[in-house]
C-alpha positions as CSV (number, residue, x, y, z in Angstrom):
1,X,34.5,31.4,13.8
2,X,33.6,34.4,11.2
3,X,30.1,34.4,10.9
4,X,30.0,33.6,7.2
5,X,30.7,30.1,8.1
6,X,28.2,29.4,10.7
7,X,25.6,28.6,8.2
8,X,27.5,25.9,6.3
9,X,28.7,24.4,8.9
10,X,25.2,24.3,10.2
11,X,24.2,22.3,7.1
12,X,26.8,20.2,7.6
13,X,25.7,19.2,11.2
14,X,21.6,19.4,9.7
15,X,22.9,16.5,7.4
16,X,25.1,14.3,10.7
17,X,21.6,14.6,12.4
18,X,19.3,13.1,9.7
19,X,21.9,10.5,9.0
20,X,21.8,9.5,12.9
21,X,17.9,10.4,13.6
22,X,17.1,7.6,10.8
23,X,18.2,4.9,12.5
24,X,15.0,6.4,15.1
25,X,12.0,6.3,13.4
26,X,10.0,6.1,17.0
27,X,11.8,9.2,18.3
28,X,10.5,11.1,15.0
29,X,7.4,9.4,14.6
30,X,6.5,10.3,18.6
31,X,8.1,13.8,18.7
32,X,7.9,15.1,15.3
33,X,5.3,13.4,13.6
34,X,2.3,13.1,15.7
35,X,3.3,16.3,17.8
36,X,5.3,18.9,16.4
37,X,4.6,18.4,13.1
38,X,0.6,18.3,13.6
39,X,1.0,22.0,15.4
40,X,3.0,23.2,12.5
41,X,1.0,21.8,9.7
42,X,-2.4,22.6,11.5
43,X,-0.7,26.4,11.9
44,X,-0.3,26.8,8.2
45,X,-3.0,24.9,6.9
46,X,-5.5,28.0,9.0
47,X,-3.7,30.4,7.3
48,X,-3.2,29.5,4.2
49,X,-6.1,27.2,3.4
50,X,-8.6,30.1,2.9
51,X,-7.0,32.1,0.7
52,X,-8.5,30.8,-3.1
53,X,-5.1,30.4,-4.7
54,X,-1.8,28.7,-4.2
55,X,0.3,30.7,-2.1
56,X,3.2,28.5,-2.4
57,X,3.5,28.3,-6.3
58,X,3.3,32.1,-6.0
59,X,6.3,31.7,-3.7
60,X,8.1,29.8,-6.0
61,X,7.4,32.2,-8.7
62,X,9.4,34.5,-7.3
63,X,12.2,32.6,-5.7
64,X,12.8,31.4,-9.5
65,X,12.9,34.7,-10.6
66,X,14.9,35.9,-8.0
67,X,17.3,32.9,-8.6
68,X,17.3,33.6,-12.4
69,X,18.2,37.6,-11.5
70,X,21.1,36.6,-9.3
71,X,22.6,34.6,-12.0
72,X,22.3,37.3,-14.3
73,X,24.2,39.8,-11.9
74,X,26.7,37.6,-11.3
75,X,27.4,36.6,-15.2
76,X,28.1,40.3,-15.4
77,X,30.5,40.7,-12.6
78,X,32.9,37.7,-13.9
79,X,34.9,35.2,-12.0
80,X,36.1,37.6,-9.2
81,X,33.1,36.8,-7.3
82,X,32.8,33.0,-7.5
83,X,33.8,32.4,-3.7
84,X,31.1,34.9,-2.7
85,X,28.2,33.8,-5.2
86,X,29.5,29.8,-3.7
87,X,28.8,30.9,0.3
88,X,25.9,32.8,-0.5
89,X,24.5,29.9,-2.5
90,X,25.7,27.6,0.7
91,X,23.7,30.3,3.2
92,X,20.4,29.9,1.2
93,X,20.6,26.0,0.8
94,X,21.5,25.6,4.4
95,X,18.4,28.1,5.6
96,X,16.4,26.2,3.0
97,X,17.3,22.8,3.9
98,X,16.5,23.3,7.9
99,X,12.8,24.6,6.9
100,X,12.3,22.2,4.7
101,X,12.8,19.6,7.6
102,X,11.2,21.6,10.5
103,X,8.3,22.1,8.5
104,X,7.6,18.8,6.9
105,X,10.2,16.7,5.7
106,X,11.3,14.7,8.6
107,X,8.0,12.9,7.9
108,X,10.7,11.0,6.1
109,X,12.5,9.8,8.8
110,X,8.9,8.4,10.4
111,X,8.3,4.8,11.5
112,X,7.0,2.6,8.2
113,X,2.7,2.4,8.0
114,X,3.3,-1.3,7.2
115,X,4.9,-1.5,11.0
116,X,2.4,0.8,12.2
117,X,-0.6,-1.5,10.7
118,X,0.8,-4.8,11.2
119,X,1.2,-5.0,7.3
120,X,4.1,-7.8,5.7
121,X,6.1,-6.0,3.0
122,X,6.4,-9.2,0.6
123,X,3.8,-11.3,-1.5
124,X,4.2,-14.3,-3.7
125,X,3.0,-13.7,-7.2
126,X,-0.2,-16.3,-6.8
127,X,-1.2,-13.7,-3.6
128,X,-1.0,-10.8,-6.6
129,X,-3.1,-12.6,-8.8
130,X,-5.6,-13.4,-6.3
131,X,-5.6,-9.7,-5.4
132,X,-6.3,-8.7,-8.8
133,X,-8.9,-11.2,-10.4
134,X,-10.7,-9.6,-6.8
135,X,-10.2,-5.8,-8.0
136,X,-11.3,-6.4,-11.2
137,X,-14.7,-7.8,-10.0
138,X,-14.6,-4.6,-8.0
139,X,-13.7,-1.6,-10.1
140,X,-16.1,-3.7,-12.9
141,X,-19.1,-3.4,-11.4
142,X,-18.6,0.5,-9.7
143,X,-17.9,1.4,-13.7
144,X,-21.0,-0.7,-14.4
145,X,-22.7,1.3,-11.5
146,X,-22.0,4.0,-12.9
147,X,-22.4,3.8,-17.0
148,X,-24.4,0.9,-17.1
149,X,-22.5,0.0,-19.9
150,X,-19.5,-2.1,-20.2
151,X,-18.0,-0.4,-23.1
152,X,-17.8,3.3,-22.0
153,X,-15.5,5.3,-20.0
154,X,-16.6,6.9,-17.1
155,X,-16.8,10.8,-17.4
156,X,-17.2,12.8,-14.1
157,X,-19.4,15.3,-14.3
158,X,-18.4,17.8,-11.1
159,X,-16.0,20.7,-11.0
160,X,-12.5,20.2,-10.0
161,X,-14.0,22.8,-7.0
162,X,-17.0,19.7,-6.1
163,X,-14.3,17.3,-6.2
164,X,-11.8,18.8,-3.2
165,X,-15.1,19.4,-1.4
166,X,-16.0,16.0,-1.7
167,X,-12.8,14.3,-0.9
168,X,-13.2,15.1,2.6
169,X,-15.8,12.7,2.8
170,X,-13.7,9.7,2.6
171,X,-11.2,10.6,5.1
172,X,-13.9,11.3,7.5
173,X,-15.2,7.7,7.2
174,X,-11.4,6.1,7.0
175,X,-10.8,7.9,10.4
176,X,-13.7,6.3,12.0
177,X,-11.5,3.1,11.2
178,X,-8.6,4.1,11.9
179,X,-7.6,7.3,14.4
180,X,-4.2,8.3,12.8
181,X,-5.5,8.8,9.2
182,X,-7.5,11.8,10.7
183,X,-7.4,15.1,8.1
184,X,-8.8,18.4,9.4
185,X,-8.3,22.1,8.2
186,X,-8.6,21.4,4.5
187,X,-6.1,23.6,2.2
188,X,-6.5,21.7,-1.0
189,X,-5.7,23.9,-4.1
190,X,-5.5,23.4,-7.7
191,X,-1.9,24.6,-8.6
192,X,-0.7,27.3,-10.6
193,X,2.1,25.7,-12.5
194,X,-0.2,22.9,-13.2
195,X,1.1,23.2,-16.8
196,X,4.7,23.0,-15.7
197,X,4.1,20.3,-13.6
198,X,2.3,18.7,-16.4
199,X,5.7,18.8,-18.6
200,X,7.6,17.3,-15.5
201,X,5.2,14.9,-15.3
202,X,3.7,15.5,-11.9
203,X,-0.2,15.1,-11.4
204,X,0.6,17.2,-8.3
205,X,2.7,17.2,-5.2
206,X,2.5,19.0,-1.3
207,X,4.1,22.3,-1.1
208,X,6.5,21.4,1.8
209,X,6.7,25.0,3.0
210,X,3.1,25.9,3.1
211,X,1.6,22.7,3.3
212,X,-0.6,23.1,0.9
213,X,-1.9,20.3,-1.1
214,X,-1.5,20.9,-4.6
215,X,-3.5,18.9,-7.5
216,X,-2.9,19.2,-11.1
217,X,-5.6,20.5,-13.1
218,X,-4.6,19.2,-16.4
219,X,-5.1,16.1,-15.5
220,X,-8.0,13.7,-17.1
221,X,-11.1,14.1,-14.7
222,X,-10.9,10.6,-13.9
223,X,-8.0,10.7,-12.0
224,X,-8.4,13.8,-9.7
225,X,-10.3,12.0,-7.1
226,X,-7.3,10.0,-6.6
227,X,-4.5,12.4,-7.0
228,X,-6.7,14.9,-4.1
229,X,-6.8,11.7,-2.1
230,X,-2.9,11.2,-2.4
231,X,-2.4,14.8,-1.6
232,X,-4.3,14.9,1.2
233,X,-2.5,12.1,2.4
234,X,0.9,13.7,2.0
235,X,-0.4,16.6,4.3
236,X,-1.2,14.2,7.1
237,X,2.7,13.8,7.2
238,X,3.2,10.6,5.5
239,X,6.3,11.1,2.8
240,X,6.7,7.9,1.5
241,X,4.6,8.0,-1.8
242,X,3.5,3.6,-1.4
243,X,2.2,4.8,1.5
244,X,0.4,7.8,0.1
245,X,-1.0,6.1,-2.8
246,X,-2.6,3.2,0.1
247,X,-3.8,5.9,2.1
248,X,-5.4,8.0,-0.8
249,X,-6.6,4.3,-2.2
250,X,-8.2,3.7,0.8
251,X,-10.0,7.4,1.7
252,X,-11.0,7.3,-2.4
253,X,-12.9,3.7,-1.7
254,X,-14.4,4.6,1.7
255,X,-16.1,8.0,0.0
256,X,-19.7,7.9,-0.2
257,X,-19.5,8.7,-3.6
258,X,-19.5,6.4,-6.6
259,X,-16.9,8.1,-8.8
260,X,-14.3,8.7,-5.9
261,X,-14.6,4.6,-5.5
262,X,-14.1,4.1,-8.9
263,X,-10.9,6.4,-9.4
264,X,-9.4,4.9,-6.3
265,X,-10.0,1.0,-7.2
266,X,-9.0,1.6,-11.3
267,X,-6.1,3.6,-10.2
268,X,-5.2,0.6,-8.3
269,X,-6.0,-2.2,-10.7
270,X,-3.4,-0.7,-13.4
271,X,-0.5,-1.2,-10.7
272,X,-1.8,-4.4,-10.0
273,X,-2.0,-5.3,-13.9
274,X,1.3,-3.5,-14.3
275,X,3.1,-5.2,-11.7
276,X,1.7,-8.2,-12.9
277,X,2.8,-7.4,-17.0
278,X,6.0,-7.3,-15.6
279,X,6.3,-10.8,-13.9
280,X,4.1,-12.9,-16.2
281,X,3.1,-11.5,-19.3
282,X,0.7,-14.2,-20.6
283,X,-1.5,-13.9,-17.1
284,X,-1.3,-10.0,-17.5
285,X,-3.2,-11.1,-21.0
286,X,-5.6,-13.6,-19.7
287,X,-6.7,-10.8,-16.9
288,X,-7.0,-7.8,-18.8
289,X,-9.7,-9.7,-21.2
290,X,-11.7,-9.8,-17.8
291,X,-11.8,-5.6,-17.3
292,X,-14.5,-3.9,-18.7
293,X,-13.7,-2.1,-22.5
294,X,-14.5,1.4,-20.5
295,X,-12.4,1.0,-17.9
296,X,-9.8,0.2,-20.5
297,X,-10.5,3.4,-22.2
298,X,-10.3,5.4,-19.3
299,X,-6.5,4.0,-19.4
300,X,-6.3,5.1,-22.7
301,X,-7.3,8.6,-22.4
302,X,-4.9,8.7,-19.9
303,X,-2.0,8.0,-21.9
304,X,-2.6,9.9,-24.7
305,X,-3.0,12.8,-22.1
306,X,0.5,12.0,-21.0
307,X,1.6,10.8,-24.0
308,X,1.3,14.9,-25.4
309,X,3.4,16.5,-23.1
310,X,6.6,13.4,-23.3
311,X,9.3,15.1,-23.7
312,X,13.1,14.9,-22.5
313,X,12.1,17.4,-19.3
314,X,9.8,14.6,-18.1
315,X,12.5,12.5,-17.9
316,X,14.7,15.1,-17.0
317,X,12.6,16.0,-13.4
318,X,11.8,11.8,-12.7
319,X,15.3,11.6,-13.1
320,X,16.0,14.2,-10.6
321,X,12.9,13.3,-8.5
322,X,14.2,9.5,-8.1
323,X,17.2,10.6,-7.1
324,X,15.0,13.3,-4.4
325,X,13.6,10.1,-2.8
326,X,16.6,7.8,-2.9
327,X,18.0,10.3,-0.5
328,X,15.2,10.7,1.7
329,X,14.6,7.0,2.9
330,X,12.9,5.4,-0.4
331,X,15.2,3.2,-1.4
332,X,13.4,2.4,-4.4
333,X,13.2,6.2,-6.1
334,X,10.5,6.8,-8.1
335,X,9.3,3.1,-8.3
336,X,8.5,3.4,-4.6
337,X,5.0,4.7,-5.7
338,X,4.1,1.3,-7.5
339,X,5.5,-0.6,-4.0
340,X,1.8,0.6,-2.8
341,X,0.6,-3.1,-4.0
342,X,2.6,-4.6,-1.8
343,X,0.7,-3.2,1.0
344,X,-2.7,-3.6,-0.6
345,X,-2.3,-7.0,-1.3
346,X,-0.9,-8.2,2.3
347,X,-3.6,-5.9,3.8
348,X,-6.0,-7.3,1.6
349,X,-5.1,-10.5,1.8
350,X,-7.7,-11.8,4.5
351,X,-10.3,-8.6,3.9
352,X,-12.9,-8.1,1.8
353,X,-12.1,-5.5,-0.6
């Protein structure tokens, strides 16, 4: 075989593997996940985590410009070419596409946290209700906690800097509880191409090549408790982005601190109301008249913060991202991180909240 064609073929047989390692989740949850995978992540998270500024948007800086070079060569030389500039496109997907797995992504391919925890995937709509007349009462009274007045939004007074510091607190009192959900070696960074990402509509993601943990820092104050949380979760090597949003729900509420509670439990409340507004819109009515007016304008300030930057990009990059986690095990695309109720309320369903 001429060596040119070793690495697509090699992509072809990287895809016949994930297609057959799937139906294995044990195998990669034993082997991969909670070996491999915690030497490799532990590895990059010592190097990387110290230095002050994203290493891997830098990365992606210049792999865009390279990219955007190389196009511009290859306008110039023509159509001779187009075999060429097609294998060497195939050689860099097919190198990129085996670190992406080595390095992180067959976390994908994992056994499911609801089998892990003993958690049911289904609930009736009565369960949902009773799960969020019970949130309510609870995100109410840590916003009362903490403004001592129904009627205004909560403002968090730290640094972005205080609150990655302070997210560690929550994950050390979750692993107490639970062993597996243990986070050391903290590389939590605000990213570079937070403005980018704020275009794509992205409040942050996990750099799956440096495993760094990167957090918007556009975003309304409010919600950066919860998005650290959720990134911190992705680094632990869950993919799935339900289970990522219960993880980072549950780290945000087991925090010591008041405001880390309260973005966690109002984050959750407006799937639960959504979810909810979707099935039965006159008892989404009847329930939002019992959340406090701040907490409602919290959700307000939200939107409008979205709200400037919707464009046709947005839904350009969900578009594409959907189709991203249809392809790697979430059935459900992008409305997989809203599936995150379904394992609050079954896991809530005989717990105090």
């Amino acid at each position: 075989m001429k060596t040119k064609y070793i690495l697509p073929v090699f992509l072809i047989v990287q895809i016949l593997f994930l297609k057959i390692i799937a139906f294995f989740p044990e195998v990669v949850e034993r082997y991969y996940s909670n070996s491999l995978y915690v030497y490799i992540s532990k590895i990059l998270r010592t190097f990387l985590g110290k230095i002050p500024f994203s290493v891997g948007d830098v990365l992606y800086g210049i792999l865009i410009s390279y990219i955007l070079i190389q196009i511009g060569k290859n306008r110039k030389i023509g159509k001779l070419n187009w075999k060429d500039n097609l294998l060497q496109a195939v050689h860099f997907i097919s190198v990129l596409y085996f670190l992406f797995h080595l390095l992180w992504g067959m976390n994908y391919y994992r056994l499911p946290l609801h089998e892990k925890m003993n958690i049911e995937k289904d609930y009736s709509e009565i369960k949902l209700i009773t799960f969020t007349e019970k949130i309510i009462a609870k995100t109410n009274a840590i916003h009362y906690q903490i403004t001592k007045n129904k009627t205004l939004k909560v403002t968090i007074p730290y640094s972005q800097n205080t609150i990655l510091k302070l997210s560690q607190n929550g994950y050390n009192n979750l692993e107490k509880e639970y062993s597996f959900f243990k986070y050391d070696i903290s590389s939590k960074k605000k990213s570079l191409m937070s403005l980018p990402l704020t275009y794509m509509g992205f409040a942050g993601y996990l750099n799956p090549f440096t495993n760094e943990a990167q957090v918007n820092y556009k975003l309304p104050m409010v919600s950066f408790p919860n998005v650290v949380c959720h990134e911190m979760a992705h680094q632990m090597g869950y993919a799935s982005e339900s289970e990522c949003n219960f993880i980072g729900f549950l780290a945000g509420i087991k925090n010591d601190d008041s405001y880390f509670k309260y973005s966690a439990y109002s984050n959750a409340l407006h799937y639960c109301l959504e979810n909810i507004a979707m099935k039965n819109e006159a008892k989404f009515n009847e329930l939002k008249t019992k959340v406090n007016l701040g907490i409602l304008a919290n959700y307000k300030e939200n939107e409008f913060f979205w709200k400037q930057y919707d464009t046709i990009i947005d839904k350009g990059f969900h578009a594409f991202y959907d189709q991203f986690l249809k392809i790697n095990q979430q059935k459900d695309g992008i409305e997989s991180y809203s599936k995150f109720v379904n394992l609050l309320v079954n896991f809530y369903s005989e717990k105090e909240l």
